[in-house]
Every structure is written in C-alpha cells, then in structure tokens.
C-alpha positions as CSV (number, residue, x, y, z in Angstrom):
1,X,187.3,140.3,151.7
2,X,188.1,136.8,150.7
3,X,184.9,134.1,151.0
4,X,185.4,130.6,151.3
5,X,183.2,128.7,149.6
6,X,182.0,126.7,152.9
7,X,178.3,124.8,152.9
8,X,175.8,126.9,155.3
9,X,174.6,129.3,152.1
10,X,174.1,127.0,149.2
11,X,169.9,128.2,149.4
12,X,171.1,132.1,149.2
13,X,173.6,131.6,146.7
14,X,170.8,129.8,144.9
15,X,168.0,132.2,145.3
16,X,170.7,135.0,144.3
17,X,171.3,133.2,140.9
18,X,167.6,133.2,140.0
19,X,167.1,137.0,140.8
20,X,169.8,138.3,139.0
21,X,167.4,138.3,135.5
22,X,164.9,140.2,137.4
23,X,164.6,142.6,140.2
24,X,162.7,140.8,143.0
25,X,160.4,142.5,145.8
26,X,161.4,141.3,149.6
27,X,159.4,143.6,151.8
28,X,156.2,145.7,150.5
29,X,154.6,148.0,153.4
30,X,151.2,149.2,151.9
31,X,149.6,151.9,154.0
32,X,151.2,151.5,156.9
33,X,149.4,153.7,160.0
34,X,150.5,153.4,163.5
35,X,148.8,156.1,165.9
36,X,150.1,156.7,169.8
37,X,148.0,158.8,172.0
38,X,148.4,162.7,170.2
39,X,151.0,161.2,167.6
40,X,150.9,159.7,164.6
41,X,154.1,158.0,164.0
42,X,153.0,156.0,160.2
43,X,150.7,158.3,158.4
44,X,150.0,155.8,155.0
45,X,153.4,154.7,154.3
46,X,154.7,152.7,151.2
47,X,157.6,151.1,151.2
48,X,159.1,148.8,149.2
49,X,162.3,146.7,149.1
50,X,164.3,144.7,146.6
51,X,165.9,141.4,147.3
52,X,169.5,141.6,147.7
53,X,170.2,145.4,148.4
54,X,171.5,147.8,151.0
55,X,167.7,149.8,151.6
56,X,168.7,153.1,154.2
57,X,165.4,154.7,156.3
58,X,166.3,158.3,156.9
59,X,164.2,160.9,158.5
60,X,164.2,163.9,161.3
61,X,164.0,162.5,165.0
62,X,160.2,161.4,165.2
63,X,159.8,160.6,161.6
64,X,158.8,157.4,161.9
65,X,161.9,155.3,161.1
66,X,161.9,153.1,164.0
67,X,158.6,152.8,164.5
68,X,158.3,151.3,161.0
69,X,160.9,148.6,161.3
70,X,159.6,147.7,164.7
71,X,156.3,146.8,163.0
72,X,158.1,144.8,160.6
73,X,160.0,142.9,163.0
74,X,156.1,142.6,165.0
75,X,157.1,144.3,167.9
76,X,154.6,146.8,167.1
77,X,151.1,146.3,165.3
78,X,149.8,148.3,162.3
79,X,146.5,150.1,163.3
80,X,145.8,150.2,159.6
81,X,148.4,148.8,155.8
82,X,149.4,145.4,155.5
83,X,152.6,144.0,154.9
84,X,154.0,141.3,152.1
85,X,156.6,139.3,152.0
86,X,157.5,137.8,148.4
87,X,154.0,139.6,147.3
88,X,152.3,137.4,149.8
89,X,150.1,139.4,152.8
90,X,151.6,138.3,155.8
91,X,150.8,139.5,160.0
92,X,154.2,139.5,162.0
93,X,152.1,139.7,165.8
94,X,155.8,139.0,167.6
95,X,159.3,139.0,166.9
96,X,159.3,134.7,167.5
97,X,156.7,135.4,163.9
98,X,158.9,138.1,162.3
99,X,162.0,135.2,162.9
100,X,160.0,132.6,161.2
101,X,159.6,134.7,158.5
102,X,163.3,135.2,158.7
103,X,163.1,138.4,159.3
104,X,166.1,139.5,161.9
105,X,166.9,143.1,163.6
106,X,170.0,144.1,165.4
107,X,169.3,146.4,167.7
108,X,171.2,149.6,168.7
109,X,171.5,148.4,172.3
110,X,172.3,144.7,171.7
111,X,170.3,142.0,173.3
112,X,173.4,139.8,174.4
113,X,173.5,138.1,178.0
114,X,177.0,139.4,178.7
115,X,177.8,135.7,181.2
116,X,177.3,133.6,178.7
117,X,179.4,132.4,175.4
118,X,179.1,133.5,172.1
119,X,177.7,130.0,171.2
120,X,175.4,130.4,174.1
121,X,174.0,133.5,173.1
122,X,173.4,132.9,169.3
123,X,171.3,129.7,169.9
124,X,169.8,131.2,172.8
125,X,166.0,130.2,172.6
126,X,166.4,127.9,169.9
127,X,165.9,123.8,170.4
128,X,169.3,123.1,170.1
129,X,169.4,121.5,173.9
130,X,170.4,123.1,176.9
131,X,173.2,122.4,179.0
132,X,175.2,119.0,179.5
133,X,173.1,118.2,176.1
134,X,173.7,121.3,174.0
135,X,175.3,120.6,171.0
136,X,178.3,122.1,171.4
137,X,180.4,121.1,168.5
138,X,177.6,120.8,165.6
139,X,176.4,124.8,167.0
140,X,180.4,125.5,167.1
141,X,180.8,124.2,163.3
142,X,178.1,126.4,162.2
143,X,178.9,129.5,163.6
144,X,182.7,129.0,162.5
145,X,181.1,128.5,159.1
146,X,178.9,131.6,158.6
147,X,182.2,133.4,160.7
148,X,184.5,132.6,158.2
149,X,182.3,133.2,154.9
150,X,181.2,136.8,156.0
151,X,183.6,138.0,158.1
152,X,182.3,137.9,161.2
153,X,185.7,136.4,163.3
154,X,184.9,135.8,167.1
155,X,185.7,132.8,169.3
156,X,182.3,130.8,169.8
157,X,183.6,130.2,173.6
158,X,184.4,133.8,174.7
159,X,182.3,135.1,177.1
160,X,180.2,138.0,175.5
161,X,181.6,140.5,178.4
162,X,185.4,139.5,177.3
163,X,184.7,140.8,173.8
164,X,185.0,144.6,172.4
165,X,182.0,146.3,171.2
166,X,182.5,145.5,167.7
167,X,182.7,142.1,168.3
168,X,179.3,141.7,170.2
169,X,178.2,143.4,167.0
170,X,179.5,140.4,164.9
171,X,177.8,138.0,167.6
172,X,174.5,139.9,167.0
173,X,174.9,139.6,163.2
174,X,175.7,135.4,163.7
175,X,172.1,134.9,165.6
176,X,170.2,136.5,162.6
177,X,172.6,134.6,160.5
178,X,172.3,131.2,162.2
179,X,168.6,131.0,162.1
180,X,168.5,131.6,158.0
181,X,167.8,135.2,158.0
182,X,166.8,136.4,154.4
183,X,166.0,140.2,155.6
184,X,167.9,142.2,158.0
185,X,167.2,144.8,160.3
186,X,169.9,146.9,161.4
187,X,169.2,150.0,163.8
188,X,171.8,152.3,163.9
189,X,174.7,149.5,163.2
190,X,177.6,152.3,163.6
191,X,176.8,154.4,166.4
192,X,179.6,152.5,169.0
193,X,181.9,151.2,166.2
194,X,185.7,152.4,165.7
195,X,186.4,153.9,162.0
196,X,187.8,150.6,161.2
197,X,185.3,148.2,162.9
198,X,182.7,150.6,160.4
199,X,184.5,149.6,157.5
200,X,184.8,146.2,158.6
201,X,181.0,146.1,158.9
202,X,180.6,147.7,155.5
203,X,181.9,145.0,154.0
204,X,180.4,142.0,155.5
205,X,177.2,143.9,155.0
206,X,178.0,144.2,151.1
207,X,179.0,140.6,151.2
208,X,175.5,139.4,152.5
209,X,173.7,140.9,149.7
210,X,175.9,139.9,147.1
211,X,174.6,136.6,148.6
212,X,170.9,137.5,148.5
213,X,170.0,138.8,151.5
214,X,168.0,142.0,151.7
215,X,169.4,145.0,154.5
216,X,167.0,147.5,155.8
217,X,169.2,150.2,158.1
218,X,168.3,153.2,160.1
219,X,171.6,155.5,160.4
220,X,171.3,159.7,161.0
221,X,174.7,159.7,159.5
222,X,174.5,160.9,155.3
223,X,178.3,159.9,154.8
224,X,177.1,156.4,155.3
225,X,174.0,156.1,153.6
226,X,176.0,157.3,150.7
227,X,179.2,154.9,151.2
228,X,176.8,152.0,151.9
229,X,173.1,152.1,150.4
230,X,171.7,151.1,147.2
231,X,168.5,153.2,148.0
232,X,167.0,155.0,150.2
233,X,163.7,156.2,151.7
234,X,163.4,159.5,153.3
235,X,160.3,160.1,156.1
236,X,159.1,163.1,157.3
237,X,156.6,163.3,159.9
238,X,155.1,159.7,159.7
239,X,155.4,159.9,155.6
240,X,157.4,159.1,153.0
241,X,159.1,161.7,151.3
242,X,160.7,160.0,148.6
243,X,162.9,156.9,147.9
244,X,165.5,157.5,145.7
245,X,168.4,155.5,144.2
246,X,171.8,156.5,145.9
247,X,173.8,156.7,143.0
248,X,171.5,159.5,141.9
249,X,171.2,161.9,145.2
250,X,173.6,163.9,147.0
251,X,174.0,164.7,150.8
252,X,173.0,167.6,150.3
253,X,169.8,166.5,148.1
254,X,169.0,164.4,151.2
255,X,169.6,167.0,153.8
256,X,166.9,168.8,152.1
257,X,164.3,165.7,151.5
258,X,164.6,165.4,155.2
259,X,164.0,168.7,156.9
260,X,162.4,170.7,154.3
261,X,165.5,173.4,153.3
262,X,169.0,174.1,152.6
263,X,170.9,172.8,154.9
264,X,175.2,173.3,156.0
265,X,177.2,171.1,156.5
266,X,180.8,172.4,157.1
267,X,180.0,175.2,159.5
268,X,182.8,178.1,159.6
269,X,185.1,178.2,162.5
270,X,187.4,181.1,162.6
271,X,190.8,181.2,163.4
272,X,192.0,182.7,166.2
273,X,194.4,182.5,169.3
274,X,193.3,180.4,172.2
275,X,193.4,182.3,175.6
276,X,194.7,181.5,179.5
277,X,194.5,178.3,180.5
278,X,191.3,177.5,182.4
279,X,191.3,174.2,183.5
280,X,194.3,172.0,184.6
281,X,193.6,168.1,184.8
282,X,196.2,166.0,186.4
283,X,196.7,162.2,187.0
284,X,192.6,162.1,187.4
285,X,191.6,158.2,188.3
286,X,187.9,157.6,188.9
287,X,186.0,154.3,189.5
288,X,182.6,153.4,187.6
289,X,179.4,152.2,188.5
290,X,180.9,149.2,189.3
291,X,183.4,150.2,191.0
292,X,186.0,149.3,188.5
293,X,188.8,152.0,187.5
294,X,187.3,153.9,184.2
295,X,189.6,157.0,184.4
296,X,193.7,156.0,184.7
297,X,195.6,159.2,185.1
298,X,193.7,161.2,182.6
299,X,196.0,164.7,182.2
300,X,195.3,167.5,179.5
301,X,195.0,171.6,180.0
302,X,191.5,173.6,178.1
303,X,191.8,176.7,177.2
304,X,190.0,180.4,176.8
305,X,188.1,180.1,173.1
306,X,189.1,176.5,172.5
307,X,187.3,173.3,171.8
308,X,188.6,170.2,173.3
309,X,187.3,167.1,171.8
310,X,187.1,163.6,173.6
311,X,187.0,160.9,171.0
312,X,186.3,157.4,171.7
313,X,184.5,154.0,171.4
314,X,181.6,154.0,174.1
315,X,182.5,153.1,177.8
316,X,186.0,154.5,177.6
317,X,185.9,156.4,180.5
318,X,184.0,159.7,178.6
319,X,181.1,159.2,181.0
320,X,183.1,159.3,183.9
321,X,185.4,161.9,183.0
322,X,182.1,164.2,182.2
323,X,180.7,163.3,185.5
324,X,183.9,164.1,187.8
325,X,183.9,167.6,186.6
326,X,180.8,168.5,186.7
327,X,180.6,167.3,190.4
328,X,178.6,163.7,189.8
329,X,181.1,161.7,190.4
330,X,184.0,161.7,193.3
331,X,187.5,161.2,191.6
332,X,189.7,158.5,193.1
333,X,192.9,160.6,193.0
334,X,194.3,163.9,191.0
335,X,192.9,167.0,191.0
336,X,190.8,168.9,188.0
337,X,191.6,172.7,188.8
338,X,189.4,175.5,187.2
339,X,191.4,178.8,188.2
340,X,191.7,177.9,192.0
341,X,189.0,175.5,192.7
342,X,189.3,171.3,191.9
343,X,186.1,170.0,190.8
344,X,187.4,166.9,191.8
345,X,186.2,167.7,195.6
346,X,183.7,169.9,194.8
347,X,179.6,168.7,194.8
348,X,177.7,169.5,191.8
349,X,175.5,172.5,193.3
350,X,179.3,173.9,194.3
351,X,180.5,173.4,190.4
352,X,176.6,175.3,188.6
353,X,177.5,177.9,191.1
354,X,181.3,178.6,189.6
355,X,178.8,178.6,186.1
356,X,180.0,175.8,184.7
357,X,177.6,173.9,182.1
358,X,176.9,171.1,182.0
359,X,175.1,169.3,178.9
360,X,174.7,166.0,179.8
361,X,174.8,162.5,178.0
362,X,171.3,162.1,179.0
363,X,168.9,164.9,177.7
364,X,165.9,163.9,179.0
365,X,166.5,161.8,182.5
366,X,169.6,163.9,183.4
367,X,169.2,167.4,181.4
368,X,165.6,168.1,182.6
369,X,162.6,167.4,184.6
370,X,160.4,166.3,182.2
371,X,157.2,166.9,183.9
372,X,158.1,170.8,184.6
373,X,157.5,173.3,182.1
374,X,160.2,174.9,179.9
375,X,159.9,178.0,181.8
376,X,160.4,175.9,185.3
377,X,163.9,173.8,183.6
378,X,165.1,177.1,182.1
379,X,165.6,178.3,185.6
380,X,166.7,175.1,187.5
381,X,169.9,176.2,188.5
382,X,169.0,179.8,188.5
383,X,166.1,180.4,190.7
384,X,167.9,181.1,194.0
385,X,169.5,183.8,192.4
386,X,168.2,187.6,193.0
387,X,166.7,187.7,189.7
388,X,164.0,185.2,189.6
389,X,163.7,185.2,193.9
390,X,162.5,187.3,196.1
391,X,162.5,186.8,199.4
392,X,162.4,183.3,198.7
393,X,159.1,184.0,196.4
394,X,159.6,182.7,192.5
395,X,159.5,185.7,190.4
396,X,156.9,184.6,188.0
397,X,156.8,187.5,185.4
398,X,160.6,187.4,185.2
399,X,160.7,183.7,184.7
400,X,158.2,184.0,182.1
401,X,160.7,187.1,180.3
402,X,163.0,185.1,181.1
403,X,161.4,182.0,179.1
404,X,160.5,184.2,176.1
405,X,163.9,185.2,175.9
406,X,165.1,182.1,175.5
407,X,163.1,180.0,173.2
408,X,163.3,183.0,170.7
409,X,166.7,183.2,171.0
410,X,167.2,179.1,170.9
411,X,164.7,178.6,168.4
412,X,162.7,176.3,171.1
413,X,159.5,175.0,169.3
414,X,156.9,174.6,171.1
415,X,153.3,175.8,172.1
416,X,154.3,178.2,174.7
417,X,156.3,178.4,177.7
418,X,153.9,176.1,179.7
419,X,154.3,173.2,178.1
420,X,156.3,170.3,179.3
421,X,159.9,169.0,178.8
422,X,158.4,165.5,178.0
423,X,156.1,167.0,175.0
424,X,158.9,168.7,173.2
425,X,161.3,166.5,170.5
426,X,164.6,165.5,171.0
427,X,166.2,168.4,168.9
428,X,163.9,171.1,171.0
429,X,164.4,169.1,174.1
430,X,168.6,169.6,173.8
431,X,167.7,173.6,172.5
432,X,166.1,173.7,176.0
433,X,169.1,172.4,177.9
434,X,171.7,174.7,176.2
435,X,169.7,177.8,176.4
436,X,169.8,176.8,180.2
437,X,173.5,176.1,180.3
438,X,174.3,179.3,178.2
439,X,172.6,182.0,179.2
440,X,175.3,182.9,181.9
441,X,177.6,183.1,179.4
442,X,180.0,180.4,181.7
443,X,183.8,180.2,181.2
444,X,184.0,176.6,181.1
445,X,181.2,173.8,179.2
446,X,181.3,170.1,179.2
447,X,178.7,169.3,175.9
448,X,178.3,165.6,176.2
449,X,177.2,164.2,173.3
450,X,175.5,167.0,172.2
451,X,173.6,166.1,169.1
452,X,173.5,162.5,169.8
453,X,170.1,161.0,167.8
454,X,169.4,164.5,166.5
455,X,168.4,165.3,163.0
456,X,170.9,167.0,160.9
457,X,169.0,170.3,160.9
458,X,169.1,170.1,164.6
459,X,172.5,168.9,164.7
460,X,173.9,171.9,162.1
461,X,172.0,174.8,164.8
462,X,173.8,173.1,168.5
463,X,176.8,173.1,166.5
464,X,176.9,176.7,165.5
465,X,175.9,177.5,169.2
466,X,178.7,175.4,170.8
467,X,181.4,177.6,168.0
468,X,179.8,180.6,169.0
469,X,180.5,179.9,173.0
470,X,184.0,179.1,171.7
471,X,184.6,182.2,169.5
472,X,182.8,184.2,172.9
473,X,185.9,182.8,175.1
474,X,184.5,179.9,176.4
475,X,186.2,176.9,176.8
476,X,184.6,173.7,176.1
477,X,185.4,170.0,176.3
478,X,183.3,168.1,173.6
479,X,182.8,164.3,174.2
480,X,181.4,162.8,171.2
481,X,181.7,159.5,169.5
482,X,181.1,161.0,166.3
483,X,184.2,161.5,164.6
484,X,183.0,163.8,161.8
485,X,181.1,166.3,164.8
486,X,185.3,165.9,166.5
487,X,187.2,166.6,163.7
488,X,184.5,169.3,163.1
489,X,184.2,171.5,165.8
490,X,187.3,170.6,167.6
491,X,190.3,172.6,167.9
492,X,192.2,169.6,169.6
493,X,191.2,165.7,170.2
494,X,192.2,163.9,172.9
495,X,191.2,160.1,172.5
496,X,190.3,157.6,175.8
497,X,191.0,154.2,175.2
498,X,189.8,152.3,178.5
499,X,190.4,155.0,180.8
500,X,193.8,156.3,179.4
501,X,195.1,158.9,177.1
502,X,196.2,157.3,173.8
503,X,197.1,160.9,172.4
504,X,196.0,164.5,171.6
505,X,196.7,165.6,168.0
506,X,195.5,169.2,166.6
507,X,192.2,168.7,164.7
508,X,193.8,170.5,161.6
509,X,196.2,167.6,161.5
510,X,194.0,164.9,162.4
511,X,193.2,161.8,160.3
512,X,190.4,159.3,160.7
513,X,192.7,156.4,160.3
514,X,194.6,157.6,163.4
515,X,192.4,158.5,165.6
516,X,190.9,155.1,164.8
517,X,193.9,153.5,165.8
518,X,193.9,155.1,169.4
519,X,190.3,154.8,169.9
520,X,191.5,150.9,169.7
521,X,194.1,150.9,171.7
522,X,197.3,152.1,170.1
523,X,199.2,154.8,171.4
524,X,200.5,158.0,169.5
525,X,202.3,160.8,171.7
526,X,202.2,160.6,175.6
527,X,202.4,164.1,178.4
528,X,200.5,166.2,179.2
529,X,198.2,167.8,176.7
C-alpha cells in the first residue's frame, strides 16, 4: 500500500524513529486477577507488549482473553495486578481514562449510530461543536488525512447505514485514529469481513505499526495470528500459558498451548456418492425484521449424504434463509419442499416433528433454556413422544438414561445431568444442542454457525459430528461465515450476497479469491443449484 506522506503523524513517525535502537515496552499487565461470582476469569496474569507490533491473545472460550483487554480499556476493574503504560503504574477506572491514555478498542459489535455520518460518528463525544457549529471541514480534513495515509477510504458524509460492513470497520478504526491512539484494541477484527476486506485490514494494520502504534487483537482463527502477529500470548483458564514469537511457533504448536493436546486440523471426509434429493428450494423471498426483502428468489436442491455450505458476509439473508425452513419465519413467496411437505407454510412444532434439526445461530437464547437442566433441553422436542411420556407423566428414569446417553456419547462436560444450560461453556453448551438435534438420526439439518466463538478443540469435535451425519445420509445445509469451516466440510457452496444467489461452485474446485468475489457482490454461474 502506497502512503502519502500527509501531516496528522509526524509525533508517531517520530516516536517510531527513536525506538528502532531499542525494543520499547507499551503495555505491562503485572498480576492481573479479576474474580466473578464462582469464576475466576485473570488468575495472576503477566503480560507484556512492545511498542510497535502486532501482539495476538489466544485462548479456549473462557480463557480470559476478553476479560483482559476489557480491563485495559477500564471497562472492567482489576480485583488485584496493576497495569503500566511506558513503565509508569497507571488506573484506567473508564474507557473516557483508557482514551486519555490513548488507549482505543474496536469492538466486535461496533459502536456506530447507524443515522449519522461518518464525520459525525468519529467525533462523536469529542468538543469539536455540535450541530450548525461543528466543524465540518477542519473534522473532514483530518479524517481524509489519516484515510488516505492508512488506507482506510470512506466518504466522511455517508451515512454509517449506507456503508458495507467493512467500511464501518474502517470508520471504527478512524475514531481510535482521530483521537491520537498509540495502542489499539481490536476484538475479533475479521469475524464479518470478506477474504479481501481481511487482507485489506491486514495491511492497514501492518502499516500502523510500521508507524509506531502498538496492536493488541483477540482472533480464534490460527491462520491469522500466523499471517498477521509478531507475537502472541496464549491463556488457558485465566493464565498465561506462554507468549511466544510467531516466527518461531506453528499452528499446530498453538493448537496444543491452548487446549492441552494434539489437535487436527484437516479432518477426513470421504468420498462418496450423494443420494435422492431431499429438499427442493424454489424462488424463496422472505422479508426481515424490518420488514425489508432479505431472501430474493433463493433456488438450490440438498441432497442424501451431502453438505451444503452457505457462505457469506453477515446479514445476507443466511439468517433468514435458516429461519424459513426451520419454520421461524413465514416466506414471502416460493416454496421449500422436503419430500412432500414445504416448510415454507409449515410452523416450527410441524417442521421438529418431520425431525428436522435445527442448530441455531443463537446457542444459548435460541438453542436452549438456559435455566433447565441438560437432561430437561435434551428432551425439548422429545418429551411428548411415547418414550419419555406416559400418560402425559414425564418419564424421569428414561430422561435421566436418556441424559447419560447423551453427554457420554457427546462428550458434554459437566457435573451431572442436573446442572444448568447457563453453567456449562460455550463448546459444551453447542455439544448439548447437537446431541439434542441428532439423536433421531434426522434426514435433513440446518447447522447455523455451528462453531461460531468456539475453541479450536471444540470446533475440530462439532465438525467430525456434522461429517459423520453426512457420511450417515443426512443432508445438511451449513451456514457459516467462516470460509476455511466452508471450504472444509462442504461438499458444495452456495454464496448469498444481499438476498441473492451469486453462485454455487463444488468445494473441491473452490478458491478463496472467488468466493470472495460473490460474497461482494459479483456474480459467477446463475440456475438452479
């Protein structure tokens, strides 16, 4: 990436001159506890971070990764450890503190007020006047400044709902920027970007260092920390593992750091011959929550022992599409046929009972009921049934076989059988729901985002489960926005761009650069898939 050599940086450019004969500390956490009721999230950890590189925090779901940063950005308060900044012991009580500092996060979920301007939003809370007497033009200059020199292209008057996911990204990146950010926190930065908006970011995060600015991300996602990172710290259970330098480590090497064993990355899936078709899409529209069109004659066939994969940026229509057909949401027009029955007009009670599954987006809110036990959610849609009811009287030894059966078989962790949904971890939580799902052995899945946030030992077991429903007979539409999981487990890829099919390519022949190019809006191939 070309950078112009335009003022706004001059005090980076300088401090980056004067560290380059010595490595210079940014951030030093010393014994960093943070305790919630029957958790310990921080156990004693040490961190430390240069000026001027790319520092990744990895770790299992509940590690501590997030809780960390958020104490560094002074959303959260140490119980006991002190942080410095330049070796000097500083408190961060709020994120207005953690700013003076110049200390910025972007969030996962970004913190943009969608009606206003791009402008608007990066100066938003600063003294820079407010309405008739905001100064538009000196605010405008700047932003078009620190635009130009990182990267970071986006019209200062565009309303923040007119622009593409990527973008508000950028806009996200501009407030830190704007208000002289030397350290930068960046929580999950690729979880809703295209291939190419990735590599985009990649680079305008390489170009910030080079300028002396230090990066602290949080990513689940080893390809990255390896393309991206200069080091990186690995937690387990509120500690820290070990911080290594990334030219030195492997995937693999952090795999294991993480989760405490070997784990496999390119699971096997075997060849063989898809079956009958099992269900027939055609010219399916649907509205959102809005009541905007999100689905725009959406056609494709799924097949006996075959993986479909739904690729896309976030808000594409996926949700939609997963809720018509399992019966949450009331298509607009078109038909979704499994043998003889369209979901389409078909309630969600009607759809469990034709044993579809259904792993939703949502693990917790929509995949369980978080106060009931695992025993109680493992039989939500079965306990009607003859087997667990009798003469409308709950069948308590057989849920309880039932139970065992399950969380032996799923590898649920957890005290017993009794204990709540809302105790378990993400990874056991999702165990739950597929064992649920599963156990009927159903014809026809819809996995949602099925390892979203998950660790990558959690990730490598749903993975093999979903290949072995496929190798069983089952067939199964996977809608992820993880490309790599896509490519993966997929047999085909269709990919939604706002509401529409750009294309469906087999996943042998897939490449990223492609699919990246539909997920954006360009279409390859058109018919029925």
């Amino acid at each position: 990436m070309m950078r112009l050599p335009v003022g706004g940086s001059a005090a980076r450019r300088q401090r980056k001159g004067a560290s380059l004969n010595a490595v210079e500390v940014a951030v030093q956490l010393r014994g960093i506890t943070k305790r919630f009721p029957g958790v310990v999230a921080n156990d004693g950890v040490d961190l430390s971070v240069r000026r001027g590189e790319i520092h990744c925090l990895l770790g299992e779901n509940g590690a501590g990764k997030t809780t960390l940063m958020r104490i560094l950005y002074g959303l959260y308060q140490p119980d006991e450890g002190e942080i410095l900044l330049e070796n000097v012991p500083t408190r961060i009580p709020s994120p207005r503190a953690a700013l003076a500092h110049r200390i910025g996060m972007v969030h996962q979920h970004f913190h943009l007020v969608p009606t206003l301007s791009v402008e608007e939003n990066v100066v938003l809370g600063l003294d820079e006047g407010t309405g008739p007497l905001l100064r538009r033009r000196r605010i405008r200059q700047k932003i078009e400044r620190l635009a130009a020199e990182y990267g970071l292209q986006v019209d200062p008057t565009a309303k923040v709902w007119q622009l593409s996911v990527g973008q508000q990204q950028r806009v996200e990146i501009l407030k830190a920027l704007y208000r002289d950010a030397s350290i930068l926190i960046m929580d999950e930065p690729t979880s809703v970007l295209t291939p190419q908006e990735v590599e985009a970011l990649f680079t305008t995060l390489r170009t910030l260092v080079d300028d002396g600015l230090t990066i602290i991300f949080i990513t689940h996602k080893l390809d990255e920390v390896m393309q991206a990172s200069d080091r990186v710290t690995v937690l387990r259970r509120g500690s820290v593992v070990a911080t290594v330098e990334t030219a030195t480590t492997s995937k693999e090497g952090l795999a294991r750091l993480m989760v405490g064993r070997e784990v496999v990355f390119r699971l096997e899936k075997r060849a063989h011959e898809v079956g009958d078709r099992v269900l027939e899409v055609r010219d399916l529209h649907a509205h959102n929550d809005r009541g905007l069109t999100a689905l725009r004659g959406v056609s494709f066939d799924l097949h006996e022992g075959e993986i479909l994969g739904v690729a896309g940026v976030s808000g594409n229509g996926q949700h939609e599409l997963s809720e018509v057909l399992t019966g949450l949401r009331r298509a607009t027009r078109g038909s979704a046929v499994l043998e003889t029955r369209d979901l389409a007009r078909c309630s969600a009670r009607e759809i469990a009972d034709l044993g579809v599954a259904h792993v939703p987006t949502e693990r917790i809110r929509m995949g369980t009921v978080p106060t009931m036990s695992i025993r109680e959610n493992l039989i939500l849609k079965s306990y009607r049934r003859p087997e667990f009811c009798r003469w409308t009287i709950l069948d308590e030894k057989a849920a309880y076989e039932n139970a065992c059966r399950a969380m032996d078989e799923y590898e649920i962790s957890a005290p017993g059988d009794g204990t709540a949904a809302k105790n378990l971890s993400g990874g056991n939580i999702q165990r739950l729901v597929l064992a649920r799902e599963l156990c009927g052995s159903p014809r026809f899945v819809v996995a949602a985002h099925p390892t979203y946030g998950l660790d990558v030992g959690a990730t490598e077991q749903i993975r093999q489960v979903l290949l072995d429903q496929r190798d069983r007979g089952a067939a199964i539409l996977l809608i992820s926005e993880d490309l790599d999981e896509i490519m993966q487990l997929s047999d085909r890829i269709l990919v939604l761009y706002e509401g529409e099919v750009m294309g469906v390519v087999d996943a042998e022949d897939a490449e990223l650069e492609g699919l990246g190019l539909m997920m954006a809006g360009t279409r390859q191939g058109a018919g029925v898939a």
